[in-house]
VEXMARVEX-920395 format. One record per atom (N, C-alpha, C): z, y, x; residue number from 1. Coordinates in Angstrom, 1 decimal. Example, Ala and Ser with C-alpha at 12.3 -4.5 7.8 and 13.67 -1.06 7.14 Angstrom:
<lomars>
@up: 7.8&north: -5.7&east: 13.2&num: 1
@up: 7.8&north: -4.5&east: 12.3&num: 1
@up: 7.8&north: -3.3&east: 13.2&num: 1
@up: 7.1&north: -2.2&east: 12.8&num: 2
@up: 7.1&north: -1.1&east: 13.7&num: 2
@up: 7.9&north: 0.0&east: 12.9&num: 2
</lomars>
This chain:
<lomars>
@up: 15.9&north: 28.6&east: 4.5&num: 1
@up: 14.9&north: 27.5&east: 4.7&num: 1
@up: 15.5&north: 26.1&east: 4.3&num: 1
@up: 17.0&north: 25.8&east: 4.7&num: 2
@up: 17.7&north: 24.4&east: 4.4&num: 2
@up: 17.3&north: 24.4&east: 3.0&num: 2
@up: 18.0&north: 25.4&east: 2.1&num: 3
@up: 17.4&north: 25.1&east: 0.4&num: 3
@up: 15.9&north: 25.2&east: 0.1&num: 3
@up: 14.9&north: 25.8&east: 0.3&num: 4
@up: 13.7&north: 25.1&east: -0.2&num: 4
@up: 13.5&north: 23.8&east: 0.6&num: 4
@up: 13.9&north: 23.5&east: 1.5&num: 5
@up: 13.6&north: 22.2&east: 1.8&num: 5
@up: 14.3&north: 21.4&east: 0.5&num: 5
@up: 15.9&north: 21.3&east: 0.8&num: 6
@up: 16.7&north: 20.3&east: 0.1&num: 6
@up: 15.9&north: 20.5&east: -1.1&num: 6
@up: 15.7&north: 21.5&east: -2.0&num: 7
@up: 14.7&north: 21.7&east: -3.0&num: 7
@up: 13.8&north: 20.6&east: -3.1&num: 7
@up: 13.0&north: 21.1&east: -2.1&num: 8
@up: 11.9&north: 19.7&east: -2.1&num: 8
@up: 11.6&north: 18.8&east: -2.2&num: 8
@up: 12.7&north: 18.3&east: -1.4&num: 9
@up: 12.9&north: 17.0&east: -1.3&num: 9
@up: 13.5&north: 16.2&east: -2.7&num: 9
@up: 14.5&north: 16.9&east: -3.2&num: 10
@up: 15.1&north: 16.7&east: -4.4&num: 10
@up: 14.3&north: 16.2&east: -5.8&num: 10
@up: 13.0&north: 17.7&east: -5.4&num: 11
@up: 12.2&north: 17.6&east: -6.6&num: 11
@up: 11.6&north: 16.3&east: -6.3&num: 11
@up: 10.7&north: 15.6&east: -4.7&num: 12
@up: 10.3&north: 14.7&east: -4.6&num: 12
@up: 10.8&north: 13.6&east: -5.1&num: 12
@up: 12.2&north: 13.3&east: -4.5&num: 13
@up: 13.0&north: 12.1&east: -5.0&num: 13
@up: 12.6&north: 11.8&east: -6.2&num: 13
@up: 13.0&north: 12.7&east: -6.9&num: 14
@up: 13.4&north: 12.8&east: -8.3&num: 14
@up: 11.7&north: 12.4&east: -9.3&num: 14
@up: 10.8&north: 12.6&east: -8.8&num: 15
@up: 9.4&north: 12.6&east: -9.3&num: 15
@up: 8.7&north: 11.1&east: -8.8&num: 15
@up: 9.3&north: 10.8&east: -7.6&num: 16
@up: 8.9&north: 9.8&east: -7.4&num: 16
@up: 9.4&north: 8.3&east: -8.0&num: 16
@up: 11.0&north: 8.5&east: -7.9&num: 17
@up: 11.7&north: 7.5&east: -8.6&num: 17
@up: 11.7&north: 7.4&east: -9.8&num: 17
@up: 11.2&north: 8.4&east: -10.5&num: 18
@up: 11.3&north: 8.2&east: -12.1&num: 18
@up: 9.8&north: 7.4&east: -12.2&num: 18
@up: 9.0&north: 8.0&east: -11.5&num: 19
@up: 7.6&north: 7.4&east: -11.6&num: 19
@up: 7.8&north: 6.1&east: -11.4&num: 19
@up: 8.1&north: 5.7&east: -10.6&num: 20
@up: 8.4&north: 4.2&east: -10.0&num: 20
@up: 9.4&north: 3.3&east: -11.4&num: 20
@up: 10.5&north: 4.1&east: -11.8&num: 21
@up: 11.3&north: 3.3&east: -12.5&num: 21
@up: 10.1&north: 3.3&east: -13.8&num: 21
@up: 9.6&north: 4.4&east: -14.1&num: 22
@up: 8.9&north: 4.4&east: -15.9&num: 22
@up: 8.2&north: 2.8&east: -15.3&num: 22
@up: 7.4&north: 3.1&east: -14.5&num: 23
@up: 6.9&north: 1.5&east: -13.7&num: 23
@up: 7.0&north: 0.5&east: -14.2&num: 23
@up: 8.3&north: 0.3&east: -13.5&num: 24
@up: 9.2&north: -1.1&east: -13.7&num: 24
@up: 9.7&north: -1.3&east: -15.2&num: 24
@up: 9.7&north: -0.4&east: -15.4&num: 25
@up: 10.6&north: 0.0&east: -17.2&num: 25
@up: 9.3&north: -1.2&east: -17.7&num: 25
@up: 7.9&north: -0.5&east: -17.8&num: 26
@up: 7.1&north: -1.5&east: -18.6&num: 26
@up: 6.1&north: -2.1&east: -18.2&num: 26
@up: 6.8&north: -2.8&east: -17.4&num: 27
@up: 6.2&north: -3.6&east: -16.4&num: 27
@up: 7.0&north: -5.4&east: -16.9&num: 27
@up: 8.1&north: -4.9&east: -17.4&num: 28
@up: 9.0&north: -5.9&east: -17.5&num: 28
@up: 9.1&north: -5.7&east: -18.9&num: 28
@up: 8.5&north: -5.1&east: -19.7&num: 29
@up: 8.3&north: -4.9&east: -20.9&num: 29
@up: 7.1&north: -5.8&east: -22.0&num: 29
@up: 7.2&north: -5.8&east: -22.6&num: 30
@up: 5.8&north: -6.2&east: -23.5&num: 30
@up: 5.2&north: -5.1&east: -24.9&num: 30
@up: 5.2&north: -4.3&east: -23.7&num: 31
@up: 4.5&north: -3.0&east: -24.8&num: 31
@up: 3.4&north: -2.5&east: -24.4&num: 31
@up: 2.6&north: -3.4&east: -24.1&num: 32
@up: 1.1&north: -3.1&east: -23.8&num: 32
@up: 0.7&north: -3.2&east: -25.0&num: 32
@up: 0.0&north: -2.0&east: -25.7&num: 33
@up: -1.0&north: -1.5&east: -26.7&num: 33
@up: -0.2&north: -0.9&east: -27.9&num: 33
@up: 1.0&north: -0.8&east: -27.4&num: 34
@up: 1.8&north: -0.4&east: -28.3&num: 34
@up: 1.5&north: 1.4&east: -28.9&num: 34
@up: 1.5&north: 2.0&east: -29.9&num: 35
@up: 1.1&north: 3.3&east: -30.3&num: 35
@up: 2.5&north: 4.2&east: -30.2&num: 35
@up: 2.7&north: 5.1&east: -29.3&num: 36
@up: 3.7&north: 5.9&east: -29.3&num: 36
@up: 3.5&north: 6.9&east: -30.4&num: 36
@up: 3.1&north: 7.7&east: -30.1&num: 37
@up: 2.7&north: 8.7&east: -30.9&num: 37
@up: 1.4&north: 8.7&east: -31.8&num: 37
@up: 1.0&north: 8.5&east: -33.0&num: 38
@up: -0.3&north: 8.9&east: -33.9&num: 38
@up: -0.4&north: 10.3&east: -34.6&num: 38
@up: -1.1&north: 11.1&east: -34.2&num: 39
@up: -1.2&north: 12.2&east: -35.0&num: 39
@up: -2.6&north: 12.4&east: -35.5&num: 39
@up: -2.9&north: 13.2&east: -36.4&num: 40
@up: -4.2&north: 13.2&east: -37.3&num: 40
@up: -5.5&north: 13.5&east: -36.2&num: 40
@up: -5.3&north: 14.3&east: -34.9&num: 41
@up: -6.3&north: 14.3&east: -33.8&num: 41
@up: -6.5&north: 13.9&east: -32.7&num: 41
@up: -5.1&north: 12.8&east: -32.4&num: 42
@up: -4.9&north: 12.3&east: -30.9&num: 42
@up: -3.9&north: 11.7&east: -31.3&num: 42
@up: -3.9&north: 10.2&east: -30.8&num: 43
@up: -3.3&north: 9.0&east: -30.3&num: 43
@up: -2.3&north: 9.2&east: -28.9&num: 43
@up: -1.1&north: 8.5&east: -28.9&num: 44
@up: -0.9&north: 8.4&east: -27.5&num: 44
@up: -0.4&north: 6.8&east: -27.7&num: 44
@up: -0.9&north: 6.1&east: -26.6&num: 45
@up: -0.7&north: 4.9&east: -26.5&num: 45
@up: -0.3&north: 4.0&east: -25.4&num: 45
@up: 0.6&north: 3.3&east: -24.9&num: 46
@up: 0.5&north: 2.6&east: -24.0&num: 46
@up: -0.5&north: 1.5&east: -23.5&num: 46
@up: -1.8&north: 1.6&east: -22.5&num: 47
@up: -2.6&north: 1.0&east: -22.3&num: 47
@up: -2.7&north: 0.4&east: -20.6&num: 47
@up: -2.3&north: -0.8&east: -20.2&num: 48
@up: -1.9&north: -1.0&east: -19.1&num: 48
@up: -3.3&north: -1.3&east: -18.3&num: 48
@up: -3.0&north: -0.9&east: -16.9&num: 49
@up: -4.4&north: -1.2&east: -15.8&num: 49
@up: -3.9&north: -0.7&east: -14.6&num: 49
@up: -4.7&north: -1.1&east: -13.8&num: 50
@up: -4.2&north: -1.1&east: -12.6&num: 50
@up: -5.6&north: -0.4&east: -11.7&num: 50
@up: -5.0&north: 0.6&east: -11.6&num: 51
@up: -6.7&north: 1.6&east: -10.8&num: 51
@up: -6.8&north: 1.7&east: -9.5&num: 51
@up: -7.6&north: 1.0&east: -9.1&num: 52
@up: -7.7&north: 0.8&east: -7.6&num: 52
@up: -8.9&north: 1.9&east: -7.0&num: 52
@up: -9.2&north: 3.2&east: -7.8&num: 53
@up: -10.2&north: 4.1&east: -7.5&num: 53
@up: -9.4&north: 5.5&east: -7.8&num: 53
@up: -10.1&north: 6.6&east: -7.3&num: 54
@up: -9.3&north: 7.8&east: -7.7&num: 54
@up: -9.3&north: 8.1&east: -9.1&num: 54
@up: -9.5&north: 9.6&east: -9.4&num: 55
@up: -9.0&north: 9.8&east: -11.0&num: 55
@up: -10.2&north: 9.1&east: -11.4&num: 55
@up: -9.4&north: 8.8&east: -13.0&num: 56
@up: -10.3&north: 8.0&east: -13.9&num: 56
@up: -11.4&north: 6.8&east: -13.5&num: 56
@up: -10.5&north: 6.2&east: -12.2&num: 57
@up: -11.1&north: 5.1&east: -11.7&num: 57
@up: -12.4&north: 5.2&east: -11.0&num: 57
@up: -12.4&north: 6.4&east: -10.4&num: 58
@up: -14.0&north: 6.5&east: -9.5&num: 58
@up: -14.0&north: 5.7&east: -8.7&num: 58
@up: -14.8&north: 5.6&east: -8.3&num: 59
@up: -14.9&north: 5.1&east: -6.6&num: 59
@up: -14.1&north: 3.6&east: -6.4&num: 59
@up: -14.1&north: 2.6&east: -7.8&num: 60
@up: -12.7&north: 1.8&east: -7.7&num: 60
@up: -13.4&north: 0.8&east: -6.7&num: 60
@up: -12.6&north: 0.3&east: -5.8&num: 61
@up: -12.4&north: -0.9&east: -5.0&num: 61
@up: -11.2&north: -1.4&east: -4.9&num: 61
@up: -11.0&north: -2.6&east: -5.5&num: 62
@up: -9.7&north: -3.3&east: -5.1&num: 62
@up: -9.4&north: -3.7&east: -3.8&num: 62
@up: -10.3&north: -3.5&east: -2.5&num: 63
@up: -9.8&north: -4.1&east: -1.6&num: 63
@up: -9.2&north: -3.6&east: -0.5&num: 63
@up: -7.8&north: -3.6&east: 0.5&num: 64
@up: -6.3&north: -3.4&east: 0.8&num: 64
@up: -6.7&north: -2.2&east: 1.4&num: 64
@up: -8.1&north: -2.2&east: 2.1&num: 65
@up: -8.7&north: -1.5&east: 3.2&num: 65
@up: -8.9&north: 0.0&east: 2.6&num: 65
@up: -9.6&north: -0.1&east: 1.3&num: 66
@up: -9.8&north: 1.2&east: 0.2&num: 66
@up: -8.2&north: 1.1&east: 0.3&num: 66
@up: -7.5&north: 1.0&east: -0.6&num: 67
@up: -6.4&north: 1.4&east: -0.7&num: 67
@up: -5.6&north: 2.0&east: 0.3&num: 67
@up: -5.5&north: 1.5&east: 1.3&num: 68
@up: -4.9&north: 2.0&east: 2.7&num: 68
@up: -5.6&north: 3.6&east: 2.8&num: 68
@up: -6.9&north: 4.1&east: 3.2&num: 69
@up: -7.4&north: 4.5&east: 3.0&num: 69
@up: -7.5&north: 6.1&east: 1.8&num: 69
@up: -7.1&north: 5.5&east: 0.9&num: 70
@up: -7.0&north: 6.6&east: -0.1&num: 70
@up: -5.4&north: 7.0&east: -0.2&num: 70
@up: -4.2&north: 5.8&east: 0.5&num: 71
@up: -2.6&north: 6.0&east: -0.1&num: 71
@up: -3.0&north: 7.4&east: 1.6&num: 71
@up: -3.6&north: 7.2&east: 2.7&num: 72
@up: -3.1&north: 7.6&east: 3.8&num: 72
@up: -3.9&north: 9.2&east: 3.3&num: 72
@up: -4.7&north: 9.2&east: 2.9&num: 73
@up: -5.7&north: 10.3&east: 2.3&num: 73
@up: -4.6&north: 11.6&east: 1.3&num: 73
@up: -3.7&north: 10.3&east: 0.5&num: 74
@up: -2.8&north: 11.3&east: -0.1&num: 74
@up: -1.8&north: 11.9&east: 0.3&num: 74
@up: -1.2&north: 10.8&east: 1.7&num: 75
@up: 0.2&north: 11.2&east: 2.2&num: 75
@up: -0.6&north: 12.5&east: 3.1&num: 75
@up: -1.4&north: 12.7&east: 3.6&num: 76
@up: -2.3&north: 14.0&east: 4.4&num: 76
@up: -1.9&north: 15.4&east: 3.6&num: 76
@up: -2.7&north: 14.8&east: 2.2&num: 77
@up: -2.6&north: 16.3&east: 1.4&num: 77
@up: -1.0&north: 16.4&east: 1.1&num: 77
@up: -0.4&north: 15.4&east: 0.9&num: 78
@up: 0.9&north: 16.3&east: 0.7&num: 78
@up: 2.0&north: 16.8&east: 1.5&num: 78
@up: 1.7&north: 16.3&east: 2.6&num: 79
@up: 2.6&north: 17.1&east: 4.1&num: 79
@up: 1.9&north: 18.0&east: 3.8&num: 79
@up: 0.6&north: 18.3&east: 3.6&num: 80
@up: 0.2&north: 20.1&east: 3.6&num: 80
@up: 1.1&north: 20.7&east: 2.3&num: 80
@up: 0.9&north: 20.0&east: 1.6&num: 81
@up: 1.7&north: 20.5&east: 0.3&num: 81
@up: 3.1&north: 20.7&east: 0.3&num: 81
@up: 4.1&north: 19.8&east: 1.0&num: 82
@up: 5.1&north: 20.3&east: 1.6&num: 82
@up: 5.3&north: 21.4&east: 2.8&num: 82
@up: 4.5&north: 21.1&east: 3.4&num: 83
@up: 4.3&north: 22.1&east: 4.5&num: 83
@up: 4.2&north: 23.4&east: 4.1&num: 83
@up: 3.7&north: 23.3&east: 2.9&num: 84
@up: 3.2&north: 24.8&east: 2.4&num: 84
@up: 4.6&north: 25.4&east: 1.3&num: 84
@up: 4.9&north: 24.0&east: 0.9&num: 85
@up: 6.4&north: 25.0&east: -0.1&num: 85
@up: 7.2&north: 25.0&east: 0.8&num: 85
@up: 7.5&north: 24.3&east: 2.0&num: 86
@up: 8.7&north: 24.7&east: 2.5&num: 86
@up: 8.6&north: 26.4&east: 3.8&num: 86
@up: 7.5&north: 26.3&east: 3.5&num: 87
@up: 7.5&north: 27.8&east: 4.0&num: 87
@up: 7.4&north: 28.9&east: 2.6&num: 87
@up: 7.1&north: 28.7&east: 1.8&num: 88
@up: 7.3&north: 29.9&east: 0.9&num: 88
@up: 8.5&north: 30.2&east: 0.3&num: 88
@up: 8.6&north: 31.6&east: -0.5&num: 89
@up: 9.9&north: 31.8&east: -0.6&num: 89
@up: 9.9&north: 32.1&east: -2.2&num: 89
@up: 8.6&north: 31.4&east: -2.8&num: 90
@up: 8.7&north: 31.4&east: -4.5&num: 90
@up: 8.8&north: 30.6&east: -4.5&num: 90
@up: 9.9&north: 30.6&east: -5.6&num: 91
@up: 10.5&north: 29.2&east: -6.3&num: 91
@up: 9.4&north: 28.4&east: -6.9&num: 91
@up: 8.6&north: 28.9&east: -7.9&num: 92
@up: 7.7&north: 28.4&east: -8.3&num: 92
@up: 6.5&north: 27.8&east: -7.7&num: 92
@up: 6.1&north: 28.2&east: -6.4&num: 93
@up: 5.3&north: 27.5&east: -5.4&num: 93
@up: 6.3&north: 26.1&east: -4.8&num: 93
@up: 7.5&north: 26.6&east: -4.7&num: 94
@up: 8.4&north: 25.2&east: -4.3&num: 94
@up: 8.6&north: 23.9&east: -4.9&num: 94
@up: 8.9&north: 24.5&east: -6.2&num: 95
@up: 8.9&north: 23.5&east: -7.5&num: 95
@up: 7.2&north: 22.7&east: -7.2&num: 95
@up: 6.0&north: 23.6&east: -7.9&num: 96
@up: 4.9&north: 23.2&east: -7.6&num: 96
@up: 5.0&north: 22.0&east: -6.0&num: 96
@up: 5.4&north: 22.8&east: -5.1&num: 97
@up: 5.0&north: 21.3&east: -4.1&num: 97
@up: 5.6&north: 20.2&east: -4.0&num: 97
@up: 7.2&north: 20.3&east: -4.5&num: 98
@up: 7.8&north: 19.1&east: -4.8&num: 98
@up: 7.2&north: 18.4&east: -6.0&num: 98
@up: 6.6&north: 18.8&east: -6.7&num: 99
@up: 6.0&north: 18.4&east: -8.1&num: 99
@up: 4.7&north: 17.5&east: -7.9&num: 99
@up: 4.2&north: 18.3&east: -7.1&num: 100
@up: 2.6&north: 17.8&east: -6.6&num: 100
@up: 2.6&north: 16.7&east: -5.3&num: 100
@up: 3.8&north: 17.1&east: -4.8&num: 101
@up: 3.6&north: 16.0&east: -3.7&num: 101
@up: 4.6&north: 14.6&east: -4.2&num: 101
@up: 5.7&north: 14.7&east: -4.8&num: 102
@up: 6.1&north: 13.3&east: -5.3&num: 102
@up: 5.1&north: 12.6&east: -6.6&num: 102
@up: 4.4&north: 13.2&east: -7.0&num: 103
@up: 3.5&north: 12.7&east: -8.1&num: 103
@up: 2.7&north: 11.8&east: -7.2&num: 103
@up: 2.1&north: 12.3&east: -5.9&num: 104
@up: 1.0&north: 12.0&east: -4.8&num: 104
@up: 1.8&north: 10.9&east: -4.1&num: 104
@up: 3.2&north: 11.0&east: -3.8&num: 105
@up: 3.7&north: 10.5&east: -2.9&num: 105
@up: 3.8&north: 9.3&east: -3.6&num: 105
@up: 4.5&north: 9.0&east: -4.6&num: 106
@up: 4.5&north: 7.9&east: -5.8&num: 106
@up: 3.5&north: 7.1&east: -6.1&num: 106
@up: 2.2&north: 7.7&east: -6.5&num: 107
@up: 0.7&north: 6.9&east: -6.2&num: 107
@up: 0.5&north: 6.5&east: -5.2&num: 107
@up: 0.7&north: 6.9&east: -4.2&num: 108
@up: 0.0&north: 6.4&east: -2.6&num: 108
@up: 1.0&north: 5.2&east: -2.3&num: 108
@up: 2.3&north: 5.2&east: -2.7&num: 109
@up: 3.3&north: 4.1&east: -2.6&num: 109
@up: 2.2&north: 2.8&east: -3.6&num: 109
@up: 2.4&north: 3.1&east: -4.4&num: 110
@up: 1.8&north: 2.2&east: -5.3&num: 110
@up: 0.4&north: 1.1&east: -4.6&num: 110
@up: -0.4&north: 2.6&east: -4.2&num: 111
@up: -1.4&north: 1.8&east: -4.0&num: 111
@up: -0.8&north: 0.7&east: -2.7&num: 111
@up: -0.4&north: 0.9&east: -1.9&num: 112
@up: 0.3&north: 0.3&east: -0.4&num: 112
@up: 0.8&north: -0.8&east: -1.3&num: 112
@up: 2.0&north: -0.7&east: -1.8&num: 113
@up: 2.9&north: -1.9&east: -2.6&num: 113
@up: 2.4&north: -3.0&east: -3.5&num: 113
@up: 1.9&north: -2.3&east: -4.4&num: 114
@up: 0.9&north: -3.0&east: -5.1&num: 114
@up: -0.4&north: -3.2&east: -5.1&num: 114
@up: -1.6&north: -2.6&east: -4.1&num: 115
@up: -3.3&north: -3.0&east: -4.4&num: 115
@up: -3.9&north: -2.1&east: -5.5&num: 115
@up: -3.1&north: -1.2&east: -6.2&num: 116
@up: -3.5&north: 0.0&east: -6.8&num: 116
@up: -2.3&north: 0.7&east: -7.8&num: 116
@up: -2.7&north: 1.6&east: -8.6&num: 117
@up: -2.0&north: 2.3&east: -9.0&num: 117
@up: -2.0&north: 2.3&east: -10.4&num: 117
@up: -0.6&north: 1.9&east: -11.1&num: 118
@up: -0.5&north: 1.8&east: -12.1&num: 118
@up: -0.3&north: 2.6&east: -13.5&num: 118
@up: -1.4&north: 2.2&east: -14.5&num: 119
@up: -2.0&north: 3.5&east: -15.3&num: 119
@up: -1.2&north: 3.2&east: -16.3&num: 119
@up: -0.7&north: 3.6&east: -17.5&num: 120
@up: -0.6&north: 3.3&east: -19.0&num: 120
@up: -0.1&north: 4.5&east: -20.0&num: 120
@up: -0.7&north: 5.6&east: -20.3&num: 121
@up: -0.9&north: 6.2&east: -21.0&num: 121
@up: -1.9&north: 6.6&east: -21.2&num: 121
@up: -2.5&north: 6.2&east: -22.6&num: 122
@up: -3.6&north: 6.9&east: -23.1&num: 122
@up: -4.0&north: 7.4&east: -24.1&num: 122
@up: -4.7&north: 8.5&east: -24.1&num: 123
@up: -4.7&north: 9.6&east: -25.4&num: 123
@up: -6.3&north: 8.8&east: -26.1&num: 123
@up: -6.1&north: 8.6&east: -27.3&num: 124
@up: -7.3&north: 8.2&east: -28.3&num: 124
@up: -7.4&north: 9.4&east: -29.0&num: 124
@up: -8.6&north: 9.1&east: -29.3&num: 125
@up: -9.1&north: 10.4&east: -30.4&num: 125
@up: -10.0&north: 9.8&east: -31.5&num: 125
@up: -9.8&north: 10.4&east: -33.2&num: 126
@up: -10.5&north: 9.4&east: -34.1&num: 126
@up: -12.1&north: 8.8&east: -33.6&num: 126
@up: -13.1&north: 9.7&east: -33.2&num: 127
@up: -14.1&north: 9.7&east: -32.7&num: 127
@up: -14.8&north: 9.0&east: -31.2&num: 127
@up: -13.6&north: 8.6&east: -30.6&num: 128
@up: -13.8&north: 8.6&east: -29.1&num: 128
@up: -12.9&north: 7.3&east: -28.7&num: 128
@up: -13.0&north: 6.1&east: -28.2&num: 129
@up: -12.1&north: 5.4&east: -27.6&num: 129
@up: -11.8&north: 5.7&east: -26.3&num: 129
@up: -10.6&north: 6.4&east: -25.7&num: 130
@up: -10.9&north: 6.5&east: -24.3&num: 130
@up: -10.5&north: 5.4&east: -23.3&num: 130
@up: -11.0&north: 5.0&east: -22.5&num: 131
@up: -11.3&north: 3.9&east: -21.4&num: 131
@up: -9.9&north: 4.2&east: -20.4&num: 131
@up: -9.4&north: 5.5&east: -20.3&num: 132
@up: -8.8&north: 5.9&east: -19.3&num: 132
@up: -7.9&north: 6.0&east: -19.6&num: 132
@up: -6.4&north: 5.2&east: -18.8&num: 133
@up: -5.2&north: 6.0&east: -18.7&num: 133
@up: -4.4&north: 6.7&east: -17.5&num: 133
@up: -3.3&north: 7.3&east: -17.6&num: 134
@up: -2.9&north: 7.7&east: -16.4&num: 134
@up: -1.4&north: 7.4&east: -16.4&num: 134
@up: -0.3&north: 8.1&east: -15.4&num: 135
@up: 0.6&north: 7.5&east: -15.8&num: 135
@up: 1.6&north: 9.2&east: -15.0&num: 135
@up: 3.0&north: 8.8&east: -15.1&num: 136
@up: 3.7&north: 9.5&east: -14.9&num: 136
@up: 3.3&north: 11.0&east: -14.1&num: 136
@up: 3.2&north: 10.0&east: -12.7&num: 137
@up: 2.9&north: 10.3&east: -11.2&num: 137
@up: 1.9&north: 11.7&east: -11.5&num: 137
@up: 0.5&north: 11.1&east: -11.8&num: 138
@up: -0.4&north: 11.9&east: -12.4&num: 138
@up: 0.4&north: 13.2&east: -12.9&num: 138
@up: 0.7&north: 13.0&east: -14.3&num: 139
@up: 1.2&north: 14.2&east: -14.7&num: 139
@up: 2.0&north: 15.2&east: -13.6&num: 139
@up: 2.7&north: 14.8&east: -13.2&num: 140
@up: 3.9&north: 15.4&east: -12.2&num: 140
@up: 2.4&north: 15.9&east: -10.9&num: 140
@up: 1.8&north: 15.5&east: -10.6&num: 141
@up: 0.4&north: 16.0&east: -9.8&num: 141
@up: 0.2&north: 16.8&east: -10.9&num: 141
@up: -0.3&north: 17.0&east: -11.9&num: 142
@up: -1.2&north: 18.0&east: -13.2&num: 142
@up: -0.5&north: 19.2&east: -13.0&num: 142
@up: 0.8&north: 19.1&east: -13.1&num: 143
@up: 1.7&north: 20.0&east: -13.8&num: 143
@up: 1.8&north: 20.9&east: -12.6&num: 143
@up: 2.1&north: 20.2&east: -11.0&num: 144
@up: 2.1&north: 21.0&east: -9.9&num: 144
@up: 1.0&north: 21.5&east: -9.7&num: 144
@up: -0.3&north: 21.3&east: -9.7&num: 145
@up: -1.4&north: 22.0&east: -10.0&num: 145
@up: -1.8&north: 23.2&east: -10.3&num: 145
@up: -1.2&north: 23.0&east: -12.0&num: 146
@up: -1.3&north: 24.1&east: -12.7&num: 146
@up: -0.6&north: 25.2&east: -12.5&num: 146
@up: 1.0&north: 24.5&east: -11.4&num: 147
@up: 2.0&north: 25.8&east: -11.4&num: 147
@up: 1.3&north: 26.5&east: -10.3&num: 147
@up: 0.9&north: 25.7&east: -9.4&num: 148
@up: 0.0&north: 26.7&east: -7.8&num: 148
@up: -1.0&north: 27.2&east: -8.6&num: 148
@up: -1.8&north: 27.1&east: -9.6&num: 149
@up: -2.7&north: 27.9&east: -10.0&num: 149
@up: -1.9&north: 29.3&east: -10.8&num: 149
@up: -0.6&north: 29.0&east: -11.8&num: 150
@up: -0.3&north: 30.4&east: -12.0&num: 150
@up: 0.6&north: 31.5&east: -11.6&num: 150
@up: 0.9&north: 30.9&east: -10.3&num: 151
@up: 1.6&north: 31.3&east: -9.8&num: 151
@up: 1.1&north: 32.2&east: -8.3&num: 151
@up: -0.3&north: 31.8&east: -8.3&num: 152
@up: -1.1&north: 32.7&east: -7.2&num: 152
@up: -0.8&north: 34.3&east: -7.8&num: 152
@up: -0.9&north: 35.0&east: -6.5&num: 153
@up: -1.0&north: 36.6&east: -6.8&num: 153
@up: -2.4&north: 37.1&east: -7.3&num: 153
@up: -2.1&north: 38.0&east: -7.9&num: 154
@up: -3.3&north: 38.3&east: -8.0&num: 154
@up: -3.6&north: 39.0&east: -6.9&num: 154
@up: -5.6&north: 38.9&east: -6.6&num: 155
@up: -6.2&north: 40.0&east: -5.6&num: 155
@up: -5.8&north: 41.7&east: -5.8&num: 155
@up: -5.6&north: 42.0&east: -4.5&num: 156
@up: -5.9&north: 43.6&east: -5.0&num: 156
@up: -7.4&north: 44.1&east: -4.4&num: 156
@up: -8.1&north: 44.9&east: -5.7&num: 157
@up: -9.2&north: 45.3&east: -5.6&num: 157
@up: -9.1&north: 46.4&east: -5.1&num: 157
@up: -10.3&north: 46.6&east: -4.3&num: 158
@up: -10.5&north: 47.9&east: -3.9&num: 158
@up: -11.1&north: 49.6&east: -4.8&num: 158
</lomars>
C-alpha cells in the first residue's frame, strides 16, 4: 500500500510541477503566437488565454466565486481519483490516477492562484482556425483518462 501511494504522489508532484513550471516558463517569455510545429494538416502553436470556464471555456465566468467553485469541484473528483488508485493494485490504474489527478490538481491551483487557468497550446488546421487552447495539465487529465479507459477489464458474458 506505502508504494502505490508514494507512487501517487510522485506521479502527482511530478505532473503538477511541470504544469506549473511550463507556466512560468512562458509566462516570462514572449512567445505568444509563436508556431512550434507546422505540418501539411495541423499546426501546433502557442496561443495564450486565460480560461476561467471548464473545457473549451464553457460556462466561462471570471468571477473568484465561479472559480472557487469549480477549483473545489476538481479537488472532489480527485480525492476519488486518488482514492481509487491507492486502493488498486494495477499499475496502470495508478499511474492513470496520479496522471489524472495532478493534471486536475494543477488546474484547480491555477484557478485559486490566479482567477483561471492558463491555456496555450493550440492545434490549427488549414481549413479551421481553432479558438481553443489547452495546456499541459489538460493533457496529463487526457492521457489519465484514456489509461482508466484501457485499462478496464473486460465484462464477462454470460
Amino acid at each position: 500500500m506505502r508504494r502505490r501511494i508514494l507512487a501517487i504522489l510522485i506521479i502527482i508532484a511530478s505532473s503538477v510541477l511541470s504544469a506549473l513550471l511550463v507556466r512560468n516558463v512562458l509566462l516570462s517569455s514572449e512567445l505568444n503566437g509563436t508556431h512550434l510545429l507546422s505540418l501539411k494538416i495541423i499546426s501546433f502553436d502557442l496561443n495564450y488565454l486565460i480560461n476561467t470556464g471548464v473545457n473549451f471555456g464553457i460556462a466561462a465566468d471570471g468571477s473568484s466565486n465561479r472559480q472557487i467553485i469549480l477549483a473545489l469541484i476538481a479537488f472532489a473528483v480527485c480525492a476519488g481519483i486518488i482514492s481509487f488508485g491507492i486502493k488498486t493494485n494495477r499499475l496502470w490504474l495508478i499511474a492513470a490516477s496520479g496522471l489524472f489527478a495532478g493534471g486536475g490538481l494543477a488546474n484547480a491551483f491555477e484557478r485559486i492562484a490566479f482567477g483561471g487557468v492558463f491555456d496555450y497550446i493550440n492545434l490549427t488546421y488549414p481549413l479551421f482556425s481553432n479558438p481553443f487552447s489547452f495546456n499541459l495539465a489538460d493533457i496529463y487529465i487526457f492521457v489519465g483518462a484514456i489509461m482508466f479507459l484501457f485499462s478496464a477489464k473486460p465484462s464477462k458474458r454470460s
